[in-house]
C-alpha positions as CSV (number, residue, x, y, z in Angstrom):
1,X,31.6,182.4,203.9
2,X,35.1,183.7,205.1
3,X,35.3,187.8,205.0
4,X,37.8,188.7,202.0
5,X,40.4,190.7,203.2
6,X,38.0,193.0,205.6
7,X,41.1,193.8,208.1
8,X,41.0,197.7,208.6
9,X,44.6,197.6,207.3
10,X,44.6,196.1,203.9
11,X,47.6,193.2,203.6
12,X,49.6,192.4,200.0
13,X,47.8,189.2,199.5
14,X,50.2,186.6,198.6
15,X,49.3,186.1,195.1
16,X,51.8,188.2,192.5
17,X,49.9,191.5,191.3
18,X,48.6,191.4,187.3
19,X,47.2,194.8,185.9
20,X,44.4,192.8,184.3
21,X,46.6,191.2,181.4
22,X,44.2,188.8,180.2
23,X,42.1,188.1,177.5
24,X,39.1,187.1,179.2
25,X,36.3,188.2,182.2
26,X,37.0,184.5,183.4
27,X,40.8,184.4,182.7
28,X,40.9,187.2,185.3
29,X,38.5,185.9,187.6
30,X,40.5,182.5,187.8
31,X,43.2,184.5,188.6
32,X,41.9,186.4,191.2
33,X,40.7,183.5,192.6
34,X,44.2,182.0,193.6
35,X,44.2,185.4,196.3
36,X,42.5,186.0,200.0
37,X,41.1,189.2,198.4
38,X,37.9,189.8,197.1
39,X,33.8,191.9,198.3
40,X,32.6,193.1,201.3
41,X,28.6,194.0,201.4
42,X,27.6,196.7,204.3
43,X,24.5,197.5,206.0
44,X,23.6,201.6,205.6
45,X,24.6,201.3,209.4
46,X,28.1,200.4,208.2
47,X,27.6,196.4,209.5
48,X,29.2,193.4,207.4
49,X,26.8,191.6,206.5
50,X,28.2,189.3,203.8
51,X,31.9,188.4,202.2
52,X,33.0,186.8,199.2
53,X,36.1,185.8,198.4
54,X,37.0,185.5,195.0
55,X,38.0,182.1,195.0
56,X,34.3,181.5,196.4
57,X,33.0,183.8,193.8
58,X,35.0,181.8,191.5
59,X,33.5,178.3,192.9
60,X,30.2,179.6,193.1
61,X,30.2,181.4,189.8
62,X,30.6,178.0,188.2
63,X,28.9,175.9,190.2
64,X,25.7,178.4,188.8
65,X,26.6,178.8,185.3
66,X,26.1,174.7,185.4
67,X,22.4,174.9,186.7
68,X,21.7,177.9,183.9
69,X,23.3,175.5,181.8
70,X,20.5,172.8,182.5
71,X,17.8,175.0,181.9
72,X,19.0,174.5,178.1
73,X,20.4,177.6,177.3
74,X,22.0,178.7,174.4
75,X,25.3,179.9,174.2
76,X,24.9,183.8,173.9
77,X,21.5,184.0,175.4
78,X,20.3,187.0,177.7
79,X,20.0,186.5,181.3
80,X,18.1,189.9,182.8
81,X,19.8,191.0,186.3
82,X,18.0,193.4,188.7
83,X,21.1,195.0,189.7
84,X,20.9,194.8,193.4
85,X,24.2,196.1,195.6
86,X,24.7,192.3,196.6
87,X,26.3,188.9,196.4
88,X,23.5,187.6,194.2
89,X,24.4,189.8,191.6
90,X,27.6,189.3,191.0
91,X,27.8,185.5,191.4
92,X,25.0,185.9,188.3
93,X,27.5,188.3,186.6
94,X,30.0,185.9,186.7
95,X,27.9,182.7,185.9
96,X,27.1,183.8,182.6
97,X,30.6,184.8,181.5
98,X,31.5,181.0,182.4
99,X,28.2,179.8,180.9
100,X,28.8,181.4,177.7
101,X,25.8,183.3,178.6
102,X,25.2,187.7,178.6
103,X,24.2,188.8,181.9
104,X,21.7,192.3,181.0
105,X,22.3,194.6,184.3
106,X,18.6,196.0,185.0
107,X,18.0,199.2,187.6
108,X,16.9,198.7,190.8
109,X,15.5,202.6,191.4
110,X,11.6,201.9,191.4
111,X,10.3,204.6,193.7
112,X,7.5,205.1,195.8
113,X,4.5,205.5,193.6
114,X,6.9,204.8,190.5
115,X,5.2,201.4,190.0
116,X,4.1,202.0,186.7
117,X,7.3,203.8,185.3
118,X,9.7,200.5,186.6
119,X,7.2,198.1,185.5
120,X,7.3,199.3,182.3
121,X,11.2,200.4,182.2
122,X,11.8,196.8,182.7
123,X,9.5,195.6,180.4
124,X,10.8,197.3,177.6
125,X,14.6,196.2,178.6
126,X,13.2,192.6,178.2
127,X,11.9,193.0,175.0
128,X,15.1,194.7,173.9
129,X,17.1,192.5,175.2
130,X,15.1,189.3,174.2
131,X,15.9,187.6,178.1
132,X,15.9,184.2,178.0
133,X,15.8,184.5,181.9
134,X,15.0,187.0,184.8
135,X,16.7,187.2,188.2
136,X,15.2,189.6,191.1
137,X,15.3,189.6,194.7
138,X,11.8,188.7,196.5
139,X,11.7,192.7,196.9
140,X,12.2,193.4,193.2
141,X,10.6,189.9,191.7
142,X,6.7,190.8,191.5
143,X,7.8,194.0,189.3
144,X,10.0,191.3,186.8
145,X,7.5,189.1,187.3
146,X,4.5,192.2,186.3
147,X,6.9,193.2,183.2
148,X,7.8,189.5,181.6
149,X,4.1,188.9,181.4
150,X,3.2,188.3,177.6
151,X,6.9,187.6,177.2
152,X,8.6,184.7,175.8
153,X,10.9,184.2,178.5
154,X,11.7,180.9,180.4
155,X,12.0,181.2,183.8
156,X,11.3,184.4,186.1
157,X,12.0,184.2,189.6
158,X,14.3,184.8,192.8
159,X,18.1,184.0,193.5
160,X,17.1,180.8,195.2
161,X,15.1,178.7,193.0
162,X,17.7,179.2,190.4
163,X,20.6,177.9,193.0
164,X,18.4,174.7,194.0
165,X,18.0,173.8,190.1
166,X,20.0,170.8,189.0
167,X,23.6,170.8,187.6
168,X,24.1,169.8,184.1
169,X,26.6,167.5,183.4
170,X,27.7,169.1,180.0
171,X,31.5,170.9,180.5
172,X,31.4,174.7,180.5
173,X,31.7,176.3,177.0
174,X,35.3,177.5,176.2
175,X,35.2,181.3,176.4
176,X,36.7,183.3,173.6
177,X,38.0,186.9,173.7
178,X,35.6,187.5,170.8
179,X,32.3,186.5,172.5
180,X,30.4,188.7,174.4
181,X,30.2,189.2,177.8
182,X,27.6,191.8,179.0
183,X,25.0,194.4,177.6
184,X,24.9,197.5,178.9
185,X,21.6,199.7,179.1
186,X,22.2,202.1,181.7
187,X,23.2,205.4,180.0
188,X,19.8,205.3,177.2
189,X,16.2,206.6,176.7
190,X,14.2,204.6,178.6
191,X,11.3,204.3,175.9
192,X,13.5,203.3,173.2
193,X,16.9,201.8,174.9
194,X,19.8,201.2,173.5
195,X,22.2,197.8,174.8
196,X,25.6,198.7,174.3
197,X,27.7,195.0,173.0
198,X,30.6,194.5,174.7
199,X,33.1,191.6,174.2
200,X,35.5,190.1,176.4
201,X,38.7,191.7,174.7
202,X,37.0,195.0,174.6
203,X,36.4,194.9,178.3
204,X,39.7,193.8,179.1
205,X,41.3,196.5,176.7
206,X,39.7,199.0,179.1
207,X,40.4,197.1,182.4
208,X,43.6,197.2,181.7
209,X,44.0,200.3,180.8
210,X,42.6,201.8,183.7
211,X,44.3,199.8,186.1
212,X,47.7,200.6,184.6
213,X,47.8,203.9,183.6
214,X,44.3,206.2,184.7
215,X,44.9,204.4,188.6
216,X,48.1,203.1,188.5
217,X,47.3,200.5,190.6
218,X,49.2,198.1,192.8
219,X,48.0,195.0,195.1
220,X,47.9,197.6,198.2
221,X,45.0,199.3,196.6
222,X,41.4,198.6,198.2
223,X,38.0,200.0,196.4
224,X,35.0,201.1,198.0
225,X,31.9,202.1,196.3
226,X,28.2,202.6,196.7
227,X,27.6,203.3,192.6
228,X,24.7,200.9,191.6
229,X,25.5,197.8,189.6
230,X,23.5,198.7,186.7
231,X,25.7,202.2,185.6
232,X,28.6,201.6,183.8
233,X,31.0,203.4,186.2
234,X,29.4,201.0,188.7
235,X,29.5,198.3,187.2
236,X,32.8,198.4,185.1
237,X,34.7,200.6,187.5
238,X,33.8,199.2,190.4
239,X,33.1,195.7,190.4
240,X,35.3,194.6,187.7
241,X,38.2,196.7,187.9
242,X,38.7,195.6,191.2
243,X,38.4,191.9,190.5
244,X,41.0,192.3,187.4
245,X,43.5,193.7,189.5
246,X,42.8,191.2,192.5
247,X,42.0,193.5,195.3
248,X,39.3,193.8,197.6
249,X,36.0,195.9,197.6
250,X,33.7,196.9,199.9
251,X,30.4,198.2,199.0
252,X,27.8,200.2,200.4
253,X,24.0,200.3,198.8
254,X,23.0,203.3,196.4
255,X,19.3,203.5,198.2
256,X,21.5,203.3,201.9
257,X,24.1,205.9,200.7
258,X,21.6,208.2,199.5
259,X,19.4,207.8,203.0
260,X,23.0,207.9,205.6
261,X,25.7,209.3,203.0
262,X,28.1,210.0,205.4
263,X,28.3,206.3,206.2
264,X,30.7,206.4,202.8
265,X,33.2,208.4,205.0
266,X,32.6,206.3,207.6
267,X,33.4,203.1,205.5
268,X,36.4,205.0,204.0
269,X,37.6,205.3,207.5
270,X,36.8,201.7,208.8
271,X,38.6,200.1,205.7
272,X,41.0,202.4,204.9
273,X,40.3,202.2,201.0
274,X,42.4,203.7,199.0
275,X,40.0,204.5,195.9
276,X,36.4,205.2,195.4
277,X,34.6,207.2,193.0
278,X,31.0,209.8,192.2
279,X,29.4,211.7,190.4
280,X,29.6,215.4,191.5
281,X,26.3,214.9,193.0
282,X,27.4,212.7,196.0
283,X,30.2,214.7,196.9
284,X,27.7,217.6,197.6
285,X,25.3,215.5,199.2
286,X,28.0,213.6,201.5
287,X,29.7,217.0,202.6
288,X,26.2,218.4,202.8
289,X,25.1,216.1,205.6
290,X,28.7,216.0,207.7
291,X,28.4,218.0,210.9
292,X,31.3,219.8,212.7
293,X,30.6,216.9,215.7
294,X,31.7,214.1,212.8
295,X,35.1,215.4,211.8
296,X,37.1,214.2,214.5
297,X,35.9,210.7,213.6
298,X,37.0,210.5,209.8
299,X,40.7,209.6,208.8
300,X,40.5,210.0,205.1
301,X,44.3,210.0,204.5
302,X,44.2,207.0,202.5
303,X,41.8,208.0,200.2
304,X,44.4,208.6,197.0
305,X,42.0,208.6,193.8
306,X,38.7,210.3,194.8
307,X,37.1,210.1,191.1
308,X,34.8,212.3,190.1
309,X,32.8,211.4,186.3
310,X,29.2,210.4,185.2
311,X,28.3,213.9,184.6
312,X,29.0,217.4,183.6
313,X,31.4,218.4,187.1
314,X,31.0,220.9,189.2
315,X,34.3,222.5,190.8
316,X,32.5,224.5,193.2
317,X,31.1,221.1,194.8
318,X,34.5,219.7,194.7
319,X,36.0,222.8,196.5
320,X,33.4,222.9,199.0
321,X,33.9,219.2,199.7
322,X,37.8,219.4,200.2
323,X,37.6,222.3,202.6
324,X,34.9,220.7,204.6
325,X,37.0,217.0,204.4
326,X,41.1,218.5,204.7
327,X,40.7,218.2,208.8
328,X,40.0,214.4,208.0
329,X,43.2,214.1,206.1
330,X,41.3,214.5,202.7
331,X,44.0,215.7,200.4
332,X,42.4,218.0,197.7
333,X,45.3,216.2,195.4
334,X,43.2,212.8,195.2
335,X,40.9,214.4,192.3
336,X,41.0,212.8,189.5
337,X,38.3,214.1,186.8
338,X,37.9,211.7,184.3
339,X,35.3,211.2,180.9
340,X,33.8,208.3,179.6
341,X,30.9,206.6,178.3
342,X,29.7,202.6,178.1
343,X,29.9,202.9,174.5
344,X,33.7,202.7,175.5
345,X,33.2,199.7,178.4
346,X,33.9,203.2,180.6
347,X,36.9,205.1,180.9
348,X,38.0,207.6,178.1
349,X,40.5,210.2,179.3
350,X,42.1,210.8,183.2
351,X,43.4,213.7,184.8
352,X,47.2,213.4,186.1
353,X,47.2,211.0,189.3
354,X,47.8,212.9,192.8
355,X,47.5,216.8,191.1
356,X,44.0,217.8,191.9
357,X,41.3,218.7,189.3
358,X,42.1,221.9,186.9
359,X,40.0,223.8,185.0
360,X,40.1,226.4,182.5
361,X,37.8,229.8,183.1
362,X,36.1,230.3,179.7
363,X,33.6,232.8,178.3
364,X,30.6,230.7,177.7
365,X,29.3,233.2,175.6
366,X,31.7,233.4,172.8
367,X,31.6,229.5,173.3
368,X,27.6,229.6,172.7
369,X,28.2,231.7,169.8
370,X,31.5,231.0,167.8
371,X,32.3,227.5,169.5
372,X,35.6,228.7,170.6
373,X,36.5,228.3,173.9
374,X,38.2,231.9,175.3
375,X,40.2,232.3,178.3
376,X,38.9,234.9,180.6
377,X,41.3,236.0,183.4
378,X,39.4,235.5,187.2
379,X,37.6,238.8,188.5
380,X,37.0,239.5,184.6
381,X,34.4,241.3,183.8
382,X,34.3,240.9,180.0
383,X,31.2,238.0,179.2
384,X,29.6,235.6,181.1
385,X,32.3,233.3,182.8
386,X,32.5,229.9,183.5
387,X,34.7,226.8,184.8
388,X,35.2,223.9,182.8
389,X,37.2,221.4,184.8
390,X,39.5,219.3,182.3
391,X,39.4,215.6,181.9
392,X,42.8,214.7,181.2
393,X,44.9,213.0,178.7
394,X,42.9,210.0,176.4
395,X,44.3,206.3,177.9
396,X,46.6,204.9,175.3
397,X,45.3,203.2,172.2
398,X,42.7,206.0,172.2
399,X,42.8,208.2,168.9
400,X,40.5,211.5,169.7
401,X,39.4,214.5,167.5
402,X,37.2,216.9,167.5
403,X,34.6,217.9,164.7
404,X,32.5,220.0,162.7
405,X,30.6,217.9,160.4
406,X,33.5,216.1,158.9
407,X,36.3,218.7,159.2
408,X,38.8,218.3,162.2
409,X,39.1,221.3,164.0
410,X,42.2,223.1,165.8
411,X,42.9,223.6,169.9
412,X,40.1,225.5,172.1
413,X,37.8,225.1,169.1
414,X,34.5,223.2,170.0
415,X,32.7,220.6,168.6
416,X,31.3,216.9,168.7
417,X,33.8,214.2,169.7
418,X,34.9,211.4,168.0
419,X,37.1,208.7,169.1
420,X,38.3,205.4,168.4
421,X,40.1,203.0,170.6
422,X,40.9,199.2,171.8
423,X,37.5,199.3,174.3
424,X,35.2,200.7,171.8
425,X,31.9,198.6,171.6
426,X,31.0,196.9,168.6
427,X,27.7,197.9,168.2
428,X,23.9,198.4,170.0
429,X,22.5,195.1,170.4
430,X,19.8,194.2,167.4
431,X,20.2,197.7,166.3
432,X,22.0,197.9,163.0
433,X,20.8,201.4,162.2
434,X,21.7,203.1,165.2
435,X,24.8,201.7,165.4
436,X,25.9,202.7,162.2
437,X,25.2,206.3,163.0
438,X,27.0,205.6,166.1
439,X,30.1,204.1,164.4
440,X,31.6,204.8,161.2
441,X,33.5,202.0,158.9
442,X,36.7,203.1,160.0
443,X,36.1,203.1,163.4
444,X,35.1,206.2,164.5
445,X,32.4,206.3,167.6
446,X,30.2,209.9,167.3
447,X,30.2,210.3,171.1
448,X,27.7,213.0,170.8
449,X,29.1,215.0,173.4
450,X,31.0,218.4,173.0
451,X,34.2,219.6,174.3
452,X,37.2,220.9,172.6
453,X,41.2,219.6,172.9
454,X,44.0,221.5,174.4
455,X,47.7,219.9,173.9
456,X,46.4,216.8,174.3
457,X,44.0,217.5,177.3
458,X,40.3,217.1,176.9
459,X,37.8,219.0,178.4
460,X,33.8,219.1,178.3
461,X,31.3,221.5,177.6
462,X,28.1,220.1,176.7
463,X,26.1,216.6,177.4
464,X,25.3,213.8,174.7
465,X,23.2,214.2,172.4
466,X,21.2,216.7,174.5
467,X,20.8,214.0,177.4
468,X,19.9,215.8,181.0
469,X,21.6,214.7,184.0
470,X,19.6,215.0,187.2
471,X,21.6,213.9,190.3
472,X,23.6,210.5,187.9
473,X,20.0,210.0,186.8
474,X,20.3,210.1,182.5
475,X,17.1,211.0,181.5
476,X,16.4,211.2,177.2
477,X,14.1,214.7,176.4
478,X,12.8,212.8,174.0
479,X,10.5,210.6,176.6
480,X,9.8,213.6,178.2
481,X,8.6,215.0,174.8
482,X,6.8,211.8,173.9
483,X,4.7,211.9,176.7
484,X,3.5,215.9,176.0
485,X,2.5,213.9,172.7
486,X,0.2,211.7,174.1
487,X,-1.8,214.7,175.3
488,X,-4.7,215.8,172.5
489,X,-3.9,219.5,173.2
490,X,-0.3,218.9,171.9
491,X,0.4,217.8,168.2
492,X,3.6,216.1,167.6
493,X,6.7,219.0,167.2
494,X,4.8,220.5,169.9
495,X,7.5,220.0,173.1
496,X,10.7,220.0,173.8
497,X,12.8,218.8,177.2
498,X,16.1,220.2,178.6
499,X,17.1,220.5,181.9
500,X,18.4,224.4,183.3
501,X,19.4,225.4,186.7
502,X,17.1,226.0,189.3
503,X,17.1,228.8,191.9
504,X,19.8,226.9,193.7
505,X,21.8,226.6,190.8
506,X,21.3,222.6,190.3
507,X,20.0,221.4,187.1
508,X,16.3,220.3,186.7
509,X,13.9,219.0,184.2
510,X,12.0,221.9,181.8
511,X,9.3,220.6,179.6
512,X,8.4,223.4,177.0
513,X,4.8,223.0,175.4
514,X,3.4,224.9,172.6
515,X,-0.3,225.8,173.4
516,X,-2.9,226.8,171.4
517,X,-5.6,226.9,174.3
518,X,-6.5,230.2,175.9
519,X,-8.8,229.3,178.8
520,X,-6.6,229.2,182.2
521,X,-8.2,226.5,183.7
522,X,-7.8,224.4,180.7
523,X,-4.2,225.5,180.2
524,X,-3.7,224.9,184.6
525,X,-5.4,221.1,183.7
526,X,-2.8,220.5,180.7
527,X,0.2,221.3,182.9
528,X,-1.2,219.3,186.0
529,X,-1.4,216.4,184.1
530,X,1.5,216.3,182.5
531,X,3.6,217.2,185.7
532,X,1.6,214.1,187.0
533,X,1.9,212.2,183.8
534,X,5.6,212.4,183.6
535,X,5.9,211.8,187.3
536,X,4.3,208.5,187.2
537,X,6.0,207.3,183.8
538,X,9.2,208.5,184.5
539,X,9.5,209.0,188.4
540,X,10.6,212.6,187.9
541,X,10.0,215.7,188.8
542,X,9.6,218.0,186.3
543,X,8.7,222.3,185.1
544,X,6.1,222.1,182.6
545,X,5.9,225.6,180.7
546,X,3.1,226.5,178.2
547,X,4.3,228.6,175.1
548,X,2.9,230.3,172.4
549,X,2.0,228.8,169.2
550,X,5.2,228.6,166.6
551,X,7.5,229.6,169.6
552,X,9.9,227.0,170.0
553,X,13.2,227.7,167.9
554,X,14.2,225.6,165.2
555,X,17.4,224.8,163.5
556,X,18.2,225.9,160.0
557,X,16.8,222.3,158.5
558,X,13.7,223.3,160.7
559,X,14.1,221.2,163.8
560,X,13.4,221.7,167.1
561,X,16.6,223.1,168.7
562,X,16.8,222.3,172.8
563,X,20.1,224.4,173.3
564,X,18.3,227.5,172.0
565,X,14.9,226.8,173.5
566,X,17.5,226.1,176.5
567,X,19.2,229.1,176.2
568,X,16.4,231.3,176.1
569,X,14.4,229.9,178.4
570,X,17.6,230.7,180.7
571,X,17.8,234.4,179.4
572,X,14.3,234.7,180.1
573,X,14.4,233.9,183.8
574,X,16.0,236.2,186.6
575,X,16.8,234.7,189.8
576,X,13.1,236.0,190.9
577,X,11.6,234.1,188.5
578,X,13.5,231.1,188.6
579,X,12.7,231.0,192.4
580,X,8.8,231.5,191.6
581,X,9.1,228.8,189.2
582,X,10.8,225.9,191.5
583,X,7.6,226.8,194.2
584,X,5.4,226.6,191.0
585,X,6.7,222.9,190.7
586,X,6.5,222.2,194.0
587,X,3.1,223.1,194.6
588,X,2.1,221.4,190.9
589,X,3.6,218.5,192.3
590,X,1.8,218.4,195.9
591,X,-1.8,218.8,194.2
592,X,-0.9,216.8,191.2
């Protein structure tokens, strides 16, 4: 294969730019095609090892969806993808949307001793889904292989045998803005997921969008990422956004970024990219592991949109990451904080390009309380302060409000977010009822989250629909509270999951039982097991904490409330404790 465009300077390619004004994932990619840019896969010590162009993505792309084609498929069916950072993926990505057929991203985070959990992770995305096909890697392909058993599913195997099937001679279905091109499960509970539907015009509604007025960007751009496929910002953000605006990406793997993660400064450097995007987590991690000996090496000046979404952000991190990066050219000005959701393809609302992130210094609790957000002046002594950082203006065609129930409320006011808009999905795949809760006839999406709306500017203060958020990772409390149930000791109503901050201040898992046992060692054996329990079903660490009977607060209507049982279990805890508790975890998690 010939590189695509992996010069250290990026060139205009010759081909005139677009900002994704099409009406189809294939429209664009044809396009695309007709350039000498397109991705660039690196080893986690920073080697090339493969290059696609897009006009060999293209050629390969339908060369595939042919040999799908043969294995009879129907027009619309599922084809399961373990989301690997590599070329496999995306020439599968692209097959289907010429084949007519939607490509089902699945993670690629099995862990060691996580067997179990993946196994059945995937499983349950292949029965949602209803796959016709699954596609792993040899690495990934005995867990697919594990999970389709009992399945009605065609054919389960590697990249390989699927490229040596035979072509089908029938032409290529003609792709329609209104048919659908993916399903995206990333951002759900694992034991009940949800597939988000989106079409092609809904996609491209947000791809252009983006690429015109949240990046404004121009065929000089480059992208680098090391997101995995599977999320949306990963996914959407950085492997179609880059195709739809025909420029070239390079990409590092999630598992190699996590293990060397200042090989993405490294990368940065070697191909002077111009955007590239994390969660809050990975700046901390990356600025974490750069030593004063590795400065001198980095030229960041090109970096110009450092994004920063995918969970609640942290401007402390983002401080701490510009100071250390600002001998490396790193300009604190590249920012941009940004919201959004897959419900939504991805983005929502962006911060002004090239101004740095701002936030506003609130009292969190007369937020907690009246669900008004206050301005508190810095050095202020009055309440408990804290910074939200705010997410910018909504892209155009987006209609936001915030709510109470039904009734709209005013500026700095807090409540539940509803929005509407151009790249809104149209529903959760074979799930009528929760999509109706979701969306409302008029279309309205309930994102769940909280935040409140200043002139115009949106900013968030709480996570959807109670969701925790450990390092990117969305995690639902109500698995975490299912599995509690599955224990004979604990009677259904019994638990409930949140995550707080630990004694370094990050957020962790809390799992808060009600027990009627008195006996220590009984109660020691209860919160052993599920510490081990929910380690091997959900790969995670988490602190289990045993309550009294008829402890856990309740809402008005008598439900289990996390943000109180949050709340309190935060009031509760000085720093002493909260210190004794993350050694309890991590000895609980040694013996468990």
């Amino acid at each position: 294969m010939s590189q695509a465009n992996v010069n250290a300077t990026p060139t205009r390619h010759e081909l005139p730019f677009r900002a994704a004004d099409f009406t189809t994932l294939t429209e664009a990619l044809d396009y695309a095609a007709q350039g000498e840019t397109g991705s660039n896969f690196y080893t986690g010590r920073g080697g090339l090892y493969a290059s696609v162009s897009y006009d060999e993505l293209r050629l390969q792309a339908t060369e595939l969806a042919h040999k799908l084609l043969g294995l009879g498929l129907d027009k619309g069916a599922r084809v399961a993808l373990v989301a690997e950072t590599n070329p496999d993926f995306i020439r599968f990505f692209y097959a289907c949307q010429y084949a007519g057929l939607i490509p089902v991203a699945l993670p690629a985070s099995v862990k060691v001793g996580a067997h179990y959990a993946y196994v059945s992770q995937l499983q349950r995305l292949l029965e949602a889904s209803d796959a016709a096909i699954g596609v792993a890697s040899e690495g990934y392909l005995p867990f697919l292989q594990e999970a389709s058993e009992g399945l009605t599913i065609r054919m389960v195997d590697a990249p390989e045998a699927f490229y040596a099937l035979p072509a089908s001679q029938q032409q290529l279905p003609q792709i329609t803005p209104e048919d659908i091109s993916y399903i995206q499960y990333t951002s759900g509970s694992t034991r009940f997921p949800r597939g988000v539907v989106i079409k092609h015009h809904t996609a491209m509604a947000n791809l252009q969008s983006m690429i015109t007025h949240g990046l404004e960007m121009s065929g000089e751009d480059r992208m680098m990422s090391w997101l995995p496929f599977y999320h949306d910002m990963g996914l959407v953000g950085m492997v179609l956004v880059p195709m739809a605006a025909q420029v070239s990406v390079d990409y590092l793997d999630t598992r190699e970024f996590a293990m060397r993660p200042r090989q993405w400064l490294n990368l940065m450097t070697q191909t002077r990219a111009t955007i590239s995007f994390a969660p809050s987590f990975g700046y901390d991690l990356c600025a974490r592991r750069v030593r004063a000996a590795d400065i001198a090496g980095y030229d960041l000046s090109n970096w110009r949109v450092a994004g920063i979404g995918a969970e609640m952000i942290r401007p402390e991190t983002l401080e701490y990451f510009a100071e250390i990066m600002e001998p490396c050219g790193f300009d604190r000005r590249a920012f941009l904080a940004c919201y959004g959701m897959a419900e939504c393809t991805l983005g929502i609302s962006f911060s002004p390009l090239s101004t740095g992130f701002t936030t506003h210094h609130i009292d969190s609790d007369h937020l907690s309380d009246h669900h008004e957000a206050v301005l508190l002046e810095e050095g202020s002594t009055q309440g408990r302060g804290r910074h939200f950082v705010n997410c910018g203006v909504p892209l155009p065609g987006f209609d936001v409000e915030i709510r109470d129930d039904d009734q709209i409320l005013d500026d700095w006011h807090s409540g539940v977010i509803y929005l509407r808009g151009p790249s809104v999905m149209s529903g959760y795949f074979n799930q009528p009822e929760e999509s109706s809760h979701a969306l409302c006839e008029n279309g309205w999406l309930n994102t769940g989250d909280i935040g409140y709306l200043v002139d115009g500017v949106l900013t968030i203060t709480g996570r959807k629909k109670d969701l925790i958020i450990i390092h990117g990772r969305n995690i639902w409390p109500q698995d975490l509270e299912h599995v509690a149930e599955t224990q004979p000791e604990v009677r259904s109503g019994d638990a409930v999951a949140f995550s707080a901050p630990d004694h370094e201040g990050e957020e962790s898992c809390v799992l808060m039982v009600q027990c009627r046992e008195r006996d220590p060692a009984k109660r020691n054996n209860l919160v052993r097991r599920l510490t081990a329990l929910v380690r091997m079903e959900m790969s995670l660490d988490c602190f289990v904490q045993l309550v009294p009977n008829r402890s856990l607060p309740r809402t008005s209507s008598g439900k289990l409330s996390r943000a109180k049982a949050r709340l309190d279990y935060i009031n509760a805890n000085d720093i002493e404790q909260l210190n004794s508790a993350a050694e309890e975890v991590r000895l609980r998690v040694a013996s468990a």
